[in-house]
Structures are given as structure tokens and as C-alpha cells.
N, C-alpha and C positions, 0 to 999 in steps of 0.2 A: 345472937350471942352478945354479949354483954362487953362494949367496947369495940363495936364494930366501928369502921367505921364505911360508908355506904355510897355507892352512888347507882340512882336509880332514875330511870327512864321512865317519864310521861308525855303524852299525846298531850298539844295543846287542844283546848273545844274550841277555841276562837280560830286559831292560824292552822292545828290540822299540823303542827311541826313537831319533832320530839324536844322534851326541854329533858336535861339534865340536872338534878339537884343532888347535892350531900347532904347526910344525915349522919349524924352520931349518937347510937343505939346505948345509952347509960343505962344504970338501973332503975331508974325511975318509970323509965318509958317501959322496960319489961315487968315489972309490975304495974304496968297502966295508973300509975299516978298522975303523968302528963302525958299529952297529947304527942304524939309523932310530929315535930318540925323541924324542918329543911336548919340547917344553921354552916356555917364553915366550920372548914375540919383544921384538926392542928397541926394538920402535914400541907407543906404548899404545894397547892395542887396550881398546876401550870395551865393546862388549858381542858378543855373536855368538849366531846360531843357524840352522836347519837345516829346511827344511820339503821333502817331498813334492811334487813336479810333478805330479797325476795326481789327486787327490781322496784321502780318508779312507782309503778301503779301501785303496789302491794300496801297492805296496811294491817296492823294489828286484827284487826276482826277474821282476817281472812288467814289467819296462822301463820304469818309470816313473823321471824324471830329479830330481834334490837337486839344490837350490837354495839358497845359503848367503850371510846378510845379518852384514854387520858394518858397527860403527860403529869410524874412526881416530881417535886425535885425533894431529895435527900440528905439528911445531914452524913458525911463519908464516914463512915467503918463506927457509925452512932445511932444506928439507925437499923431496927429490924420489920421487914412487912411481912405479914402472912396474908398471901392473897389467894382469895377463894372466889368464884363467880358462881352462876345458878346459870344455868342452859334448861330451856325451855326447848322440846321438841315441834318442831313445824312442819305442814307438810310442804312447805315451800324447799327445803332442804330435801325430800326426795323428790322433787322436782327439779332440784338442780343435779342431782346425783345421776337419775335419768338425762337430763342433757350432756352432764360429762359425761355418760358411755356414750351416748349416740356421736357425741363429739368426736371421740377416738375410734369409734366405730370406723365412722364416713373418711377420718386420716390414713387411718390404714387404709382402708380398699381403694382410697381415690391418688394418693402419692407415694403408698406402700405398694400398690398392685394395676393398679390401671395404666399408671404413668409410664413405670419399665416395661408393660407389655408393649403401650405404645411405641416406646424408644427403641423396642428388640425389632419390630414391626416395620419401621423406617429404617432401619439399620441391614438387616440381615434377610428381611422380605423382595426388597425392591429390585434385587438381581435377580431373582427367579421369574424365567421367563414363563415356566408352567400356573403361576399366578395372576401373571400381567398386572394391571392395573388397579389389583383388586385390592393389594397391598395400601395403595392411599388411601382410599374409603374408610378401611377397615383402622388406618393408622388414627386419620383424622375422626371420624367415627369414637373410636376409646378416648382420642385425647378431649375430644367436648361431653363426653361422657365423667370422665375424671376432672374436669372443669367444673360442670355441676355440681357434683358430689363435693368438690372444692370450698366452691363457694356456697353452699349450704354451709360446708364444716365451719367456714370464717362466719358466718354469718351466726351462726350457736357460737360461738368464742366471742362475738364481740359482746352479745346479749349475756354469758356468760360474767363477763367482767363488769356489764354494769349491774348484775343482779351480784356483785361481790365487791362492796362500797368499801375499802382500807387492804386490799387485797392488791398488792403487786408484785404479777407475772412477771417482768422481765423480760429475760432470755427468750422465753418460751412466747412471751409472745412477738417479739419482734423476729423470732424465724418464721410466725406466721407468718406475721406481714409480710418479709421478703418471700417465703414461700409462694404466697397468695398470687402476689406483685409478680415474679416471674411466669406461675402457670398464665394467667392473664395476659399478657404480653404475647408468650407461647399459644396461646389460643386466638388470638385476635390476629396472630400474623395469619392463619386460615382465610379470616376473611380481607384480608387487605393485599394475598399475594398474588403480585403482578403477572402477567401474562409472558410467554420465554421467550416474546418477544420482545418487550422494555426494556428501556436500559437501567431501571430499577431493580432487574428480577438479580441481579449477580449479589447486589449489596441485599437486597431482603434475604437473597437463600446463605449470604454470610451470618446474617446475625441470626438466623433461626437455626443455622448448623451451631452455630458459636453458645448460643444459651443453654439447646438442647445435651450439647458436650459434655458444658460444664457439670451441667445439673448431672446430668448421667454421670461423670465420675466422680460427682459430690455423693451422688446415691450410692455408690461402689463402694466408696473407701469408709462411709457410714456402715456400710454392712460388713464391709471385709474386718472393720474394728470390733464389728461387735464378734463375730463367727473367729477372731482372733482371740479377741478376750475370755470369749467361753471356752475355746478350746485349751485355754492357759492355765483360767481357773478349773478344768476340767484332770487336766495331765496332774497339777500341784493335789486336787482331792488325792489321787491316784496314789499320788506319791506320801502324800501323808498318812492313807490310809494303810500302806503296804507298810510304811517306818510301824507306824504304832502297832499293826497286828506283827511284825516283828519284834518288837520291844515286849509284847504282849508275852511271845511263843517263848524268846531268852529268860523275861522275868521268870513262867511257869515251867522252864526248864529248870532254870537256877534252884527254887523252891525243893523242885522233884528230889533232883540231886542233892542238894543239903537232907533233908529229910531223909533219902536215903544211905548216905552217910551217917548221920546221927544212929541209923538204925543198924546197921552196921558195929560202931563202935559200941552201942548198947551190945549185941550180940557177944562181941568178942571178952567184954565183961563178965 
């Protein structure tokens, strides 16, 4: 369109880097009187650049999509931009769509399901003497099992974030890490606990009751908020839904009754 103004991503042949240049689309160039070239725009353009959709290795040829960040600065309340981009479909992007399900996949089953079985397992197993001992195996057992699946899930998150170059998680990923960081700890005290004889074993079986607590009632009140909050927004549908088919029943009452009033009065004429 005429008066664009443009910035558009090339592969360098020499460095292999993406370059970023501007263009300004006049009339001239839409009717191919002059050549297409790179020139400054007349809006200050602060800084730009140019990253990969797809990870490190990825590269144009192999349909991975370019992603291009700039900074405007603008003249205030004098100044209008219509901005418009082109999105190129890749198949790098259902490649990452597939890693985010398998990513949330492997969360749920490995700190949604595995980890509380565990926790019920050491908790509520270990007094039953018709189980005996069978209780530990089977505890320690799930929790290396929910370990794994763990650390798969961190390991497609971290690969995740660098195949998503101007993309920042946050929140979300720093309760990985803590997440991660605790199971880990919780798994390795497995291999590192002392014998009931030591006089180490008081303080390791304090911090592995003391972590596993926590978490267990960080997991509770996660759930118990969420099984609260639907059951809130559940009661309010309930009740909004009963007001308006009430309002509903009064309006097409009122209706009834006027009209047969009306008809009434018509009669008695």
C-alpha cells in the first residue's frame, strides 16, 4: 500500500545473521518506476531487531518464522500508526504447540497426580501393619517416578523458552524453578538418607517431613481455591440464572394480564 512504511527481515549470505532494514513504499515504487530501497523512515525509530521462531539451530529454509521487535518513539496525541504485520505459517510453530501439550501433559500427571499419591502413601500407608513395609517402596517408587516425568517436563520448558526469543514467562516460570528445585531436593534426600542409627537421621527426617508438609499444604489450599471458586461461580450462575427466568416469568405475566385487560375493556364497550 502506498505509504507504508516497512520493516522487513533478511538473512545475511556472508554472517548467516538476520539484518533488519526500513523501507518507505511511495508511489513511485508501486508503479515500478524505481527500484525498492532500504532508506529511513520519518518516524524515529529507536532501536530494532530480528530473532528466529524455532530455536538456535533453526533457519529460514527449514520453515521456521522471524519475528521482528522495535521500539517508536512518537510525537503525543500528534501522531497516528496503523499497524499491520504478515504472519507466515511454519511448521516450527506446531512443533512447539506439540511441546506445549506434552509440557502440561507430563505437569499434571507428575505434580498434579503422582506427587499426592505419593504424599497420601507416606502419610496414611505407613501405620498399616497388614502392608508392612511395602508402604516405602511403593512411596519412594512414585516419588522417582514423578521426579522423572518432572524433570522431562523442566527440561521441554527450558527448550520451550529458548525456542521463544522476546517472550517473557515470569511467574510462570519461576514457580517452575521453585517447583523443580523442591521435587529435586525431595528426591535426592532418597538417596542420601542416613541409617536410624546416625545421629544425622533426626535432622534429615526433619527437613523431609518439613518440605514434604509444606508442599502438601501448598497443594491443598491450590485446590481447595480452585474447588472454591468454581463452586462460587457455580452457586452465582444458579442464582442469576433463577433471577432472570424469574424476571422472564413476571415480564410474560405482566404482558398476559395487560392484554387481557385491554380485552376486557374492549368487551365491555
Amino acid at each position: 500500500m502506498t505509504g507504508t512504511r516497512a520493516l522487513i527481515a533478511f538473512s545475511d549470505p556472508n554472517s548467516g545473521q538476520l539484518v533488519v532494514l526500513t523501507y518507505i513504499l511511495d508511489p513511485t515504487v508501486k508503479l515500478q518506476r524505481s527500484p525498492l530501497l532500504s532508506r529511513p523512515l520519518d518516524i524515529h525509530l529507536i532501536s530494532s531487531s530480528a530473532a528466529l521462531y524455532g530455536g538456535r539451530m533453526a533457519s529460514i529454509h527449514d520453515g521456521a518464522s522471524v519475528e521482528i521487535f522495535a521500539s517508536f518513539k512518537l510525537v503525543p496525541n500528534r501522531t497516528k500508526v496503523n499497524l499491520a504485520s504478515l504472519c507466515a505459517a511454519a511448521s516450527g510453530d506446531n512443533r512447539i504447540k506439540t511441546m506445549k501439550a506434552i509440557h502440561g501433559v507430563l505437569n499434571a500427571l507428575s505434580w498434579g497426580f503422582l506427587l499426592p499419591v505419593e504424599a497420601l502413601m507416606a502419610r496414611y500407608f505407613r501405620h498399616m501393619q497388614a502392608v508392612g513395609v511395602m508402604w516405602f517402596y511403593a512411596h519412594a517408587g512414585i516419588q522417582l517416578s514423578a521426579f522423572v516425568l518432572g524433570a522431562a517436563r523442566f527440561g521441554i520448558g527450558v527448550q520451550l523458552g529458548k525456542m521463544s526469543p522476546g517472550v517473557v514467562y515470569g511467574l510462570h516460570g519461576k514457580l517452575g524453578i521453585a517447583a523443580f528445585s523442591l521435587g529435586s531436593l525431595q528426591t535426592l534426600a532418597l538417596f542420601f538418607r542416613p541409617k536410624t542409627t546416625n545421629e544425622f537421621r533426626k535432622y534429615w527426617k526433619s527437613y523431609h517431613h518439613f518440605v514434604g508438609s509444606y508442599w502438601k499444604l501448598a497443594y491443598c489450599l491450590a485446590v481447595s481455591s480452585v474447588v472454591g471458586a468454581s463452586i462460587a461461580l457455580e452457586v452465582n450462575s444458579w442464582v442469576m440464572f433463577c433471577r432472570k427466568a424469574k424476571e422472564k416469568k413476571m415480564r410474560r405475566e405482566g404482558i398476559v394480564s395487560t392484554y387481557e385487560k385491554g380485552s376486557s375493556t374492549g368487551s365491555h364497550h
